[in-house]
C-alpha distance (Angstrom), angle and dihedral (degrees) to the residues before:
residue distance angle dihedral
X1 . . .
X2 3.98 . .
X3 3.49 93.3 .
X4 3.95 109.4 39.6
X5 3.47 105.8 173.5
X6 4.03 129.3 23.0
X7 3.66 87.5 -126.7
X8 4.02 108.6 54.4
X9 3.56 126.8 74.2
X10 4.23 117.8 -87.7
X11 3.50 117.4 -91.8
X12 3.69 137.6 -147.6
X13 3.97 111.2 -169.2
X14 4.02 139.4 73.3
X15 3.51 100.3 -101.2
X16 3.92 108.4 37.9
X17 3.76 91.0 92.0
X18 3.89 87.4 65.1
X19 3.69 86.5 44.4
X20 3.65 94.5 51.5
X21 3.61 97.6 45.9
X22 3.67 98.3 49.9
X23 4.11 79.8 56.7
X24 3.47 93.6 51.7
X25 4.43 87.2 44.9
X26 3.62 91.1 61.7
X27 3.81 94.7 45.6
X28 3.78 91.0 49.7
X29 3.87 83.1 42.8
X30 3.79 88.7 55.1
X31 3.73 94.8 41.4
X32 3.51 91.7 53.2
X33 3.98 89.3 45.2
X34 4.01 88.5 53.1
X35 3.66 96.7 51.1
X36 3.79 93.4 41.8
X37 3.72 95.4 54.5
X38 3.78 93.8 38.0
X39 3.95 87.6 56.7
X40 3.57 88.4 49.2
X41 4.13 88.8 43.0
X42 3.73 90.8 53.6
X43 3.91 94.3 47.7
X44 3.36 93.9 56.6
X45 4.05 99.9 44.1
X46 3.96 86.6 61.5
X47 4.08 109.5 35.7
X48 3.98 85.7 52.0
X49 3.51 95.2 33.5
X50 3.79 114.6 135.0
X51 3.72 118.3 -117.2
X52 4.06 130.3 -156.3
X53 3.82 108.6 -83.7
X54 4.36 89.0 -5.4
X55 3.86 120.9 100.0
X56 3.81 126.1 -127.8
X57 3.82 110.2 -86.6
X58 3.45 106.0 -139.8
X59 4.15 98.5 -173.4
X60 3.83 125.4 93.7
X61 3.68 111.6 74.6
X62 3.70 125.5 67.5
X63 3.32 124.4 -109.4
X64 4.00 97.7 -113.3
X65 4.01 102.8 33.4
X66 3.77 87.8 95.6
X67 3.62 99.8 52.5
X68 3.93 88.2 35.7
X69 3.43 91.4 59.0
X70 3.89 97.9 50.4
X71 3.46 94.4 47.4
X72 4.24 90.2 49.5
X73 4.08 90.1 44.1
X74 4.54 84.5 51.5
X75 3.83 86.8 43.5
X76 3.84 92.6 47.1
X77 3.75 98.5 42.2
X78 3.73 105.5 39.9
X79 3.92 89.3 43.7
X80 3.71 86.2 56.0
X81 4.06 93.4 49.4
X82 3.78 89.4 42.1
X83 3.31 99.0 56.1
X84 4.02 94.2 44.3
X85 3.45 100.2 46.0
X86 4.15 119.0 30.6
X87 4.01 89.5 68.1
X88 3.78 85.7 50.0
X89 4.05 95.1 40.5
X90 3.70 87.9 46.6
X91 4.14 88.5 45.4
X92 3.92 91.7 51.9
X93 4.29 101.5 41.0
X94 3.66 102.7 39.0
X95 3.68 115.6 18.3
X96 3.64 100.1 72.0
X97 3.43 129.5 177.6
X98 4.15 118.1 -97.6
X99 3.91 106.3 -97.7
X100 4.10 84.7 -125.2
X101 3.60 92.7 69.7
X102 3.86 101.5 33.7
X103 4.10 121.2 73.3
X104 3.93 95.1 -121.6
X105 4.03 128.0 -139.0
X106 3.72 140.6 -174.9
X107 3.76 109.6 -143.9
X108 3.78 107.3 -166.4
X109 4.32 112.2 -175.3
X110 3.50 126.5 -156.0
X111 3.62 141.9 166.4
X112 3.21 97.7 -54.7
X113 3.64 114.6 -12.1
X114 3.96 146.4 48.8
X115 3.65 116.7 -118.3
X116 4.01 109.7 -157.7
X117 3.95 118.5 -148.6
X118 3.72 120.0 -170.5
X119 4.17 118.4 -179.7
X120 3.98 99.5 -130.2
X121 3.47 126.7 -130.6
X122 3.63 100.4 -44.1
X123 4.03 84.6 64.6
X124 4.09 88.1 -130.6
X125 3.99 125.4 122.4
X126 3.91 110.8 -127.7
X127 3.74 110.2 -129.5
X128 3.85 115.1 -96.4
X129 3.58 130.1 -150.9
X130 4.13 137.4 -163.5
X131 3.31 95.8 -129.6
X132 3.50 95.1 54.0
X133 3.29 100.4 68.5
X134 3.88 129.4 108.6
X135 3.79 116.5 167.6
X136 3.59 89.2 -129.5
X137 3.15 114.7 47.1
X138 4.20 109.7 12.1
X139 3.91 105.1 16.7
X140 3.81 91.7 167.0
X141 4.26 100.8 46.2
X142 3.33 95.5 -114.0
X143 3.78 107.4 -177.0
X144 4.09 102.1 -149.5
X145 3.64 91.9 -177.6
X146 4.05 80.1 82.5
X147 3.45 116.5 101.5
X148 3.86 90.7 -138.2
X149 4.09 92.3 45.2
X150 4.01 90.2 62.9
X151 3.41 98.3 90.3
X152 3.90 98.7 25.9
X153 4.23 113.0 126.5
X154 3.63 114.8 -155.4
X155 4.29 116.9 -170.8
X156 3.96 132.8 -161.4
X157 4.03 97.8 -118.3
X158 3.90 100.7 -36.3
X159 3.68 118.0 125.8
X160 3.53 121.8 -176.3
X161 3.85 124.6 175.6
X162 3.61 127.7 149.6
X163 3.57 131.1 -110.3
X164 3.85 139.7 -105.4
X165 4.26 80.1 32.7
X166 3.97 126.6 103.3
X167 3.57 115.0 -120.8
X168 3.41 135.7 -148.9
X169 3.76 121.9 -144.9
X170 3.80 122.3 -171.4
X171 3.67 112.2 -165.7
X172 3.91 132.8 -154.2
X173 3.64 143.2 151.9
X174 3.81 137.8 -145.0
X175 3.75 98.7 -155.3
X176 3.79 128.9 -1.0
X177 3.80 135.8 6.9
X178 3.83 107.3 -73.5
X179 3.94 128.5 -177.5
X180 3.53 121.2 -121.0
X181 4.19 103.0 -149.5
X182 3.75 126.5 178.2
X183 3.69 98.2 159.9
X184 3.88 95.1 177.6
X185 3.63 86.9 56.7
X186 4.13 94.2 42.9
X187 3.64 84.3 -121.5
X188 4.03 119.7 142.2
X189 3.70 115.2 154.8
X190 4.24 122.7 172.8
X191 3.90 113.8 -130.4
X192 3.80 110.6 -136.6
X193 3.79 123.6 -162.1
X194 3.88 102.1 -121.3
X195 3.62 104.5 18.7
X196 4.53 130.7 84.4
X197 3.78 100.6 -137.9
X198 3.68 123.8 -153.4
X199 3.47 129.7 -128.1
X200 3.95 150.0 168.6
X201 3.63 152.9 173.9
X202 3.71 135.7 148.2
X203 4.08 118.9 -134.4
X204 3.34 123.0 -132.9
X205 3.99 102.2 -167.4
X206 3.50 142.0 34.1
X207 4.09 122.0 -110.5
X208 3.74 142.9 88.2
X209 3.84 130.5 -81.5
X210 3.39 134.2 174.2
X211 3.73 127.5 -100.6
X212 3.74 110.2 -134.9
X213 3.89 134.5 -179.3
X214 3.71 108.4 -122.9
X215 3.99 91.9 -165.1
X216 3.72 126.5 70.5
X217 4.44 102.3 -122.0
X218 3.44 96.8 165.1
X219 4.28 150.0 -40.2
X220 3.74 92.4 -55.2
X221 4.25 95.9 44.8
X222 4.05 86.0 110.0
X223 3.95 88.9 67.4
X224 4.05 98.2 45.5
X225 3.54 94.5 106.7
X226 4.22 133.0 144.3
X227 3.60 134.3 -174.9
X228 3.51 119.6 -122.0
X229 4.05 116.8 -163.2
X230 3.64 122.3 -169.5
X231 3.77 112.3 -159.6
X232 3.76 141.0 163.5
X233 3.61 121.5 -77.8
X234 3.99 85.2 -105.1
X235 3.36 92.8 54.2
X236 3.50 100.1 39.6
X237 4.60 93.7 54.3
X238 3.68 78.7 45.1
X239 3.63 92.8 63.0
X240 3.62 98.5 39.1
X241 3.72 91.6 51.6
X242 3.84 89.1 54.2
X243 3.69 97.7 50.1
X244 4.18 84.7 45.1
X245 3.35 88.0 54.0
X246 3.74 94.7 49.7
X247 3.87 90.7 49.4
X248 3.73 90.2 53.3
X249 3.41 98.6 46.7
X250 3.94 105.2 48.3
X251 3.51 120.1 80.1
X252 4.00 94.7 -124.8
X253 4.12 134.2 22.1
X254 3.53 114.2 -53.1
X255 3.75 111.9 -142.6
């Protein structure tokens, strides 16, 4: 079920065959809607057709089968899309998964970058100030005078998180609204100035995929891009440990 239909993009996480085939159920929806009313179109061009010499007869259809039938095709087709996709909607935004089971990550956007923030081996985010922050050298105020900030590692738009594990995405921005797009995870998530945003998904394969901002924030948005790379567990500590061991072994922050 990764790939649902021949013509959408290949996906890599539980729920984007739900995703995908509520797309392709309001297509088919559609479809059905534009053959229906062209049907319906057509019938009517030739039973009030006008003939040479013969006026238009205007009898033969009841008055109300018109706005009957829109109101049974609206009735039909949103009770279908109700029914398929509030239990999943509800699933996706506010059942999410415990933060003991999920590799966690702040995602802080900014004109025109992401800034990745994972909480280290003791699993706690170090607090973060404003004025903290230099663009250089601290771009999300981390405070490392924090006990719990120590062993915090912070990246310029590379994600890594390992597979067959939920994670746990907290979004923010510093400036403008931003887009947070993973399309081969049928993730897409608006930044809003002010607010932490949840979000989740759960890969199902290893590879790398580009991070993308889905909403236009200003006349460099075409180059805000990240990597994201999805690797085995292995792989995955293995990384951590090597950026940990970086951070403990330089004489300032590593960024």
């Amino acid at each position: 079920m990764n790939d649902y239909g021949l013509w959408l993009p290949g996906s890599a996480s539980t729920f984007a065959a739900e995703i995908d085939g509520a797309i392709n159920l309001v297509h088919l929806l559609m479809l059905l809607m534009l053959i229906s009313w062209g049907i319906f179109f057509i019938m009517f061009l030739v039973r009030f057709r006008q003939g040479s010499g013969r006026a238009v007869v205007r009898t033969g259809f009841p008055k109300m089968a018109v706005p009957v039938a829109m109101i049974a095709f609206v009735a039909i087709f949103d009770t279908i899309m109700l029914a398929k996709d509030v239990p999943f909607w509800r699933h996706l935004k506010q059942e999410l998964p415990s933060p003991e089971e999920s590799t966690v990550v702040r995602v802080v956007a900014q004109q025109f970058a992401w800034n990745i923030h994972y909480p280290g081996a003791d699993g706690i985010f170090g607090r973060t100030d404003p004025h903290l922050v230099n663009e250089q050298s601290n771009p999300v105020g981390l405070d490392r005078s924090d006990p719990a900030a120590i062993d915090d590692i912070v990246t310029l738009g590379e994600l890594h998180l390992p597979d067959d594990r939920p994670v746990l995405i907290y979004l923010s921005t510093k400036d403008v609204i931003h887009s947070f797009s993973l399309p081969i995870m049928r993730v897409k998530q608006d930044v809003i100035p002010g607010m932490t945003i949840p979000i989740w998904f759960e890969p199902t394969r290893t590879g790398s995929w580009q991070i993308a901002c889905a909403q236009l924030c200003g006349n460099s948005h075409y180059r805000m891009k990240g990597i994201l790379e999805v690797e085995t567990a292995a792989e995955f500590e293995a990384w951590m440990a090597e950026r940990a061991a970086d951070l403990a072994g330089a004489d300032e922050e590593v960024w």
